[in-house]
C-alpha positions, 0 to 999 in steps of 0.5 A: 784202756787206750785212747780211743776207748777213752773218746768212746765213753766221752762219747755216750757221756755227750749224748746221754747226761742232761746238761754237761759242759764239755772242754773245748775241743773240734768235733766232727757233727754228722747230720741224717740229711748228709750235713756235715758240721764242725765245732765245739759242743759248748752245751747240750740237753736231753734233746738239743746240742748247742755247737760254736762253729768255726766261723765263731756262730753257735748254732743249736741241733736237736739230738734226733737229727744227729747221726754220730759224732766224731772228734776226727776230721771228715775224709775227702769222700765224706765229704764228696758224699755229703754234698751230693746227698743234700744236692738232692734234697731241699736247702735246709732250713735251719731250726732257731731255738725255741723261744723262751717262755714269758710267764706274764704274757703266758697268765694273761692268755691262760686268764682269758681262756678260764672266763665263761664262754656263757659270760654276757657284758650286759653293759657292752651288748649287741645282740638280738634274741629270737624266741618261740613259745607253745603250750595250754592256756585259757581265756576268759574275757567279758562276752556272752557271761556278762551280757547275761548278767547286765540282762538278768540285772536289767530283767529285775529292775523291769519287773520281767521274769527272774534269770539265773545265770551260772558260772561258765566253764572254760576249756584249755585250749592252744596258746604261743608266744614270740618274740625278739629283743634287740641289745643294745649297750644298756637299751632293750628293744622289745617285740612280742606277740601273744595268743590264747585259746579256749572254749567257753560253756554257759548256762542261763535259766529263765523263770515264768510265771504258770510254770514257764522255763526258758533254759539258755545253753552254748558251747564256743570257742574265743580266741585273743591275740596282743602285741607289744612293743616297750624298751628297757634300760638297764639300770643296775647289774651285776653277776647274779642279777639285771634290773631294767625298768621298761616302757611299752605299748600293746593292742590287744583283739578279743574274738568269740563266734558262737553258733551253738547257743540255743534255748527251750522254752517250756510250759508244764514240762512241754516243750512248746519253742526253740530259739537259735542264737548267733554270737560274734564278739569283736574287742579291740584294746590298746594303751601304754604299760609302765614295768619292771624286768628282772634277770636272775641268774643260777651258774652259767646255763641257768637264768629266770627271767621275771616281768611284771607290767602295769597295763592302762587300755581303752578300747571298744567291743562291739556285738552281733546277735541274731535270734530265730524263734519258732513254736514247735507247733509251727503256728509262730515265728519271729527273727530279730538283731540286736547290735552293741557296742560297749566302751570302755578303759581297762586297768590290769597287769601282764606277769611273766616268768621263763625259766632258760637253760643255755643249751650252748651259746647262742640256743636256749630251751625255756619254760615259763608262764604267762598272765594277762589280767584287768578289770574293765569301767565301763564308759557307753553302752548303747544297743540297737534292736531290730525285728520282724515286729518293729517292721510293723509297730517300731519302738518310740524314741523315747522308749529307745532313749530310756531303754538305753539309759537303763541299759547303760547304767546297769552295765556300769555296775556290773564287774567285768573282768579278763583274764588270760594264762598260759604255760609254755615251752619254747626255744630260744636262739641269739645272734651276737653282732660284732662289738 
């Protein structure tokens, strides 16, 4: 094999063995950008060439920019042709090696990018929620039910005709909730607002002597509306679970219109009048809430939030009914008004519980149920009575005093109670402020 053959197969061995240590000797580099190099090849990889030049600095080649190498010296025309192929192209910029690795830095990096994106320092927040909620709920406060019940009490104490007062009937009707939470650090500022609806049916039965029945029947909708504010703190936390005591204040107004009760009186299965009544009940109830709110998280998208509040509320109610009367003969009318007001101190609770699932980071979808509940005692109840008959022959002071007496104190002892539920689903969306 001569000697040139001999340079060939050293050649191939250069190009293609993964690491090899050559001997020292000059070689012509011919680059694909017309560069032309010269040096000893000291080192070289699948991918890279590493070269001491001439002037002693080593400079490192990625094999795909090499075009042949050669141990002889350029001609003057290669030459010539290398300096006017890179004239036309851009200065090259020489390619450093790559920088080595550093395990530790790489680990802190990789550490970083395995946590939870849905990861939240409860500790270190600063964010506000913003969340909407609709679904079914019912209502069922103190109004036309327990007036029936104070009158039939009231009825029995006077010796009047017994009443019988059944059970109303309540239809679900439309109920949303909103709200916003502000995070700050272990604080919690809170903002809700509540509303349930429904439909209220009742019956009331009127018994006279010589075969005398009065039947009492209406059908209408009530309404109660809340807000509350309260701040939290968060005192323990950890992965699974949040507990923040919480305080707050609410107001609550009840609202009920009703224009369809009406009632039959009849003697020996005639029908012999009919009276038309109108209702309007405004309630208004406002106090603080001492509680409780618990976060209970399942994985990253999944967390229950619980709340449970003590509600101390004093307020009013006060009533407007207007009654008509006429025979069916048309021989007898009579119109009157009767106004009531009520107070009172209410002692009940607010629960609530939604369940979230974080859609992404900042979006949530959640269900959840909502109860609001307490039991009134009563402090006045005083009522004002006006008819067409008092125009002429009006009550005496006294009959006004000891009716209202009585009145009072038969409301003291009957239960009044209010209860409003709901099961909704909402949205909800965070905002994430700079830490």
């Amino acid at each position: 094999m001569g000697s040139s053959n001999i340079r060939i197969c050293l050649l191939f061995l250069l190009v293609s063995s993964p690491i090899i240590e050559l001997f020292s000797e000059q070689q012509t580099i011919y680059m694909r950008n017309g560069q032309i190099l010269r040096g000893e090849v000291i080192q070289q990889t699948a991918t890279t060439m590493q070269i001491k030049m001439e002037d002693g600095k080593v400079k490192q080649l990625n094999k795909k920019e090499i075009q042949r190498v050669s141990y002889k010296e350029p001609t003057a025309q290669e030459k010539k042709e290398s300096e006017e192929k890179i004239k036309q192209q851009s200065t090259i910029v020489e390619e450093p090696p790559p920088p080595t690795p550093e395990p530790t830095k790489k680990s802190e990096l990789e550490g970083d990018k395995g946590a939870s994106p849905y990861t939240i320092d409860q500790a270190k927040r600063k964010d506000l929620e913003i969340y909407f909620g609709a679904g079914l709920g019912t209502y069922r406060p103190a109004t036309e039910n327990y007036l029936d019940h104070v009158s039939a009490k009231a009825g029995n104490l006077t010796g009047a005709t017994p009443m019988q007062v059944d059970d109303p009937a309540y239809k679900r009707g439309l109920a949303y909730s909103l709200g916003a939470i502000y995070y700050w650090k272990k604080f919690a500022f809170g903002f809700a607002a509540n509303h349930f609806a429904g439909k209220t049916s009742e019956r009331m039965t009127v018994y006279g002597g010589n075969s005398i029945l009065q039947e009492f029947h209406g059908t209408f909708p009530e309404r109660q509306n809340s807000l509350k504010l309260d701040v939290s703190y968060l005192a323990f936390s950890n992965q699974r679970l949040d507990i923040r005591p919480s305080f707050g204040y609410s107001q609550f107004w009840g609202k009920t219109v009703d224009n369809n009760t009406t009632a039959n009186e009849y003697y020996a299965n005639s029908l012999v009048s009919v009276m038309k009544f109108n209702y309007d009940f405004l309630e208004i109830l406002k106090g603080p809430s001492v509680g409780i709110k618990a976060t209970i998280r399942f994985g990253e998208r999944w967390e229950d939030r619980v709340e449970l509040h003590y509600l101390s509320l004093t307020g009013a109610q006060y009533v407007g009914a207007v009654n008509n009367t006429a025979t069916t003969d048309g021989t007898y009318f009579d119109y009157y008004r009767s106004d009531l007001t009520t107070t009172w101190t209410a002692k009940g609770f607010n629960f609530s519980n939604k369940l979230f699932y974080r859609w992404t980071y900042t979006i949530s979808f959640w269900v959840g149920i909502q109860l609001f509940e307490w039991k009134y005692s009563i402090n006045s109840m005083g009522q004002r009575f006006q008819g067409l008959g008092d125009i002429t022959s009006p009550p005496t002071l006294d009959v006004v005093i000891l009716s209202n007496l009585m009145l009072q104190t038969v409301a003291k002892s009957t239960a009044a109670a209010n209860r409003a539920s709901s099961l909704e689903f909402g949205v909800m969306k965070r905002f994430e402020f700079s830490q």
